[in-house]
C-alpha positions in Angstrom: 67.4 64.2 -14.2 69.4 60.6 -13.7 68.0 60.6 -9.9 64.5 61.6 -11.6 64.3 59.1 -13.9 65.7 56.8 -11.3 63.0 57.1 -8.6 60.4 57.3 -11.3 61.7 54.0 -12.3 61.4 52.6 -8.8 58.1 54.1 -8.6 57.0 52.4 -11.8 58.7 48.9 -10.8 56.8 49.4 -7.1 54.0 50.2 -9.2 54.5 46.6 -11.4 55.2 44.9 -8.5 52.1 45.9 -6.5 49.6 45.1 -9.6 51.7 41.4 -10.1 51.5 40.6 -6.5 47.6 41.6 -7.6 47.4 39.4 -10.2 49.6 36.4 -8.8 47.3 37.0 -4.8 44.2 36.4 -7.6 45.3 33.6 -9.5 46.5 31.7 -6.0 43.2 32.6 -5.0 41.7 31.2 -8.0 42.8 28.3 -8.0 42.7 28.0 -3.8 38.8 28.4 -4.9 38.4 25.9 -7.9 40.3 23.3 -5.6 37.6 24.0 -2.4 34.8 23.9 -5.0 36.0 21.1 -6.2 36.2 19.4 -2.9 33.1 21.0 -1.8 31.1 19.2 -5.2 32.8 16.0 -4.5 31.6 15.9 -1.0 27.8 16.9 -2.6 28.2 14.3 -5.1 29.1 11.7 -2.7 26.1 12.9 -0.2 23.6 13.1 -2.9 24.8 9.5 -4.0 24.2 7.9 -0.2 21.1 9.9 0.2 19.7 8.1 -3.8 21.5 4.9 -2.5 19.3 5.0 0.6 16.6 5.9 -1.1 16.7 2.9 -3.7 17.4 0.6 -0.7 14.2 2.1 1.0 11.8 1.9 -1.9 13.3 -1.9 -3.0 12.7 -3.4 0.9 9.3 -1.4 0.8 8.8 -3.1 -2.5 9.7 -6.3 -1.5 7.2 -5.8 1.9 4.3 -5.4 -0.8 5.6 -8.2 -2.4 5.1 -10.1 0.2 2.3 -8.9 1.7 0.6 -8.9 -1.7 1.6 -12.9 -2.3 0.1 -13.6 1.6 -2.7 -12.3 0.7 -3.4 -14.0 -2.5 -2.6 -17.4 -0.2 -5.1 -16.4 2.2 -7.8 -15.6 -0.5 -7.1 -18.9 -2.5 -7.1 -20.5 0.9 -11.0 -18.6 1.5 -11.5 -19.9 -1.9 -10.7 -23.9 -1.3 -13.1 -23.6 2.5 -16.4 -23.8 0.6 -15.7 -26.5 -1.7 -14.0 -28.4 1.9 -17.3 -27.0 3.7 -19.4 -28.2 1.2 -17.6 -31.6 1.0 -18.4 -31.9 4.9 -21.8 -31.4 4.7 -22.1 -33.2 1.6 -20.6 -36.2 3.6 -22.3 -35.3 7.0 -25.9 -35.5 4.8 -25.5 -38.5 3.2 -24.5 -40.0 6.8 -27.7 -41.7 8.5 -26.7 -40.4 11.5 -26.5 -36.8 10.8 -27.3 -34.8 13.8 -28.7 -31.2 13.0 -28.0 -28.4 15.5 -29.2 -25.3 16.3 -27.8 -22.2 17.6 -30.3 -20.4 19.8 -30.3 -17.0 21.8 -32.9 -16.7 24.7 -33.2 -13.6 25.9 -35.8 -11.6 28.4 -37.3 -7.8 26.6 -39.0 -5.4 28.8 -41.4 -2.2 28.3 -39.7 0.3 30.8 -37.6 3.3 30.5 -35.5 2.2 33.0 -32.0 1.8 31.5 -31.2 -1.1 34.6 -33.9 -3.2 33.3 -32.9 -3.2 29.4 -29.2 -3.3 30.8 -30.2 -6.8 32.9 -31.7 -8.2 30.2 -29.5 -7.6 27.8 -26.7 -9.2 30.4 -28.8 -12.3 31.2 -29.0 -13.5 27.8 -28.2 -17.0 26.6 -27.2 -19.0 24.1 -27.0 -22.5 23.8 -27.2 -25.6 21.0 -30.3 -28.2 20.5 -30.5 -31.2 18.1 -33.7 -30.6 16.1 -35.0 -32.7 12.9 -34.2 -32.4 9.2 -37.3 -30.4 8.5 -37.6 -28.2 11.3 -33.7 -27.4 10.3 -34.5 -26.3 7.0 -37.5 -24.5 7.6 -35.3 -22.0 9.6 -32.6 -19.7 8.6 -30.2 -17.4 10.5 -32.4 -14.2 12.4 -35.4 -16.6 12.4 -37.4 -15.3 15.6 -38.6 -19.1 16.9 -40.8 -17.2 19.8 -41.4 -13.8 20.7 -44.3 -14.0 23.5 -45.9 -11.5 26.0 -45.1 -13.0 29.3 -48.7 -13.0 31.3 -48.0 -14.2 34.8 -45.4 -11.8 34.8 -47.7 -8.9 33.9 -50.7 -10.3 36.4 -48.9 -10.9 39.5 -46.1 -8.2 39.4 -46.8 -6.0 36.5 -44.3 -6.3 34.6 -44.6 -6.2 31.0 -42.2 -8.3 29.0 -41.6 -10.8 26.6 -39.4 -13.9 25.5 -37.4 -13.0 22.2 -35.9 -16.9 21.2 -33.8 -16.1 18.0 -31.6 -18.9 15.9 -28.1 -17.2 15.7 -26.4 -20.3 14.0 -26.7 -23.7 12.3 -24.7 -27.0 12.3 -24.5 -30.2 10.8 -22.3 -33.1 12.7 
C-alpha cells in the first residue's frame, strides 16, 4: 500500500504540477499580453496624436489662407470703392478744363442679308473700331449701344446685288 500511496502521490504532484505550469504559462501570458497591448495603445495614441496634430496644422494654414485671401479681397474692394470718387475727380477736373477734349468710341462694321455663313463670318472679321473727338453736346446726347447709323447700302444693292447695310455703334466714351 506504501508503493500505492506513493505513486498516487506522484501522480497527484504530476497532476499539481501540470495545472501550476497551467496557471503560471497563463499568468506569463497575461501579462506578455497587457505589456503588447500596452505597447500596441501607446503606438495608437501616438498615431492618433500626429494624425490630430496634422490635422490642426492643416486646418490653421487653411485658415490662415482665408485669412488672407479674405483681407486681399477687402483691399481690392475698398480699392474698387476709392476708383469712382478718383474717376469722378478726373472728369470733374477734365470738365472744368477749357480744353476738354471729348472722345468717342465707335465700331463700324458691314451686315449682310445672306445665308452664307462666309459672308456674316467676313463681316464680322472686317470690323473696326476707332476714337473721334466730337462736341459737348453731341457727347451727351449719346450713351453706350447708341446705333449712330444703320443704313441700307444702295449702290451696293444696284450694281452688284448685294444687300447690306452700315451698323456704326458707340462702344465707349472718354473725356481727356
Amino acid at each position: 500500500m506504501k508503493m500505492y500511496n506513493n505513486i498516487k502521490k506522484q501522480n497527484m504532484n504530476k497532476e499539481n504540477n501540470y495545472w501550476k505550469g497551467i496557471l503560471v504559462g497563463f499568468a506569463v501570458s497575461t501579462i506578455v499580453w497587457c505589456a503588447l497591448w500596452a505597447f500596441v495603445i501607446g503606438k495608437i495614441d501616438n498615431v492618433h496624436k500626429q494624425e490630430l496634430d496634422y490635422i490642426i496644422q492643416k486646418h490653421q494654414t487653411s485658415t490662415q489662407h482665408q485669412v488672407q485671401n479674405c483681407s486681399s479681397l477687402i483691399n481690392t474692394k475698398q480699392t474698387e470703392i476709392a476708383l469712382p470718387n478718383e474717376t469722378s475727380k478726373k472728369l470733374n477736373n477734365y470738365t472744368s478744363q477749357k480744353n476738354a477734349r471729348y472722345i468717342l468710341r465707335i465700331k463700324l462694321k458691314q451686315s449682310h442679308l445672306s445665308l452664307d455663313i462666309r459672308e456674316h463670318l467676313k463681316d464680322a472679321m472686317n470690323a473696326i473700331e476707332f476714337e473721334i473727338p466730337v462736341d459737348k453736346d453731341f457727347y451727351n446726347s449719346v450713351s453706350v449701344g447708341t446705333k449712330i447709323t444703320d443704313e441700307f447700302r444702295v449702290g451696293s444693292f444696284v450694281l452688284n446685288g448685294s444687300l447690306g447695310k452700315w451698323n456704326m455703334t458707340v462702344i465707349g466714351k472718354d473725356v481727356r
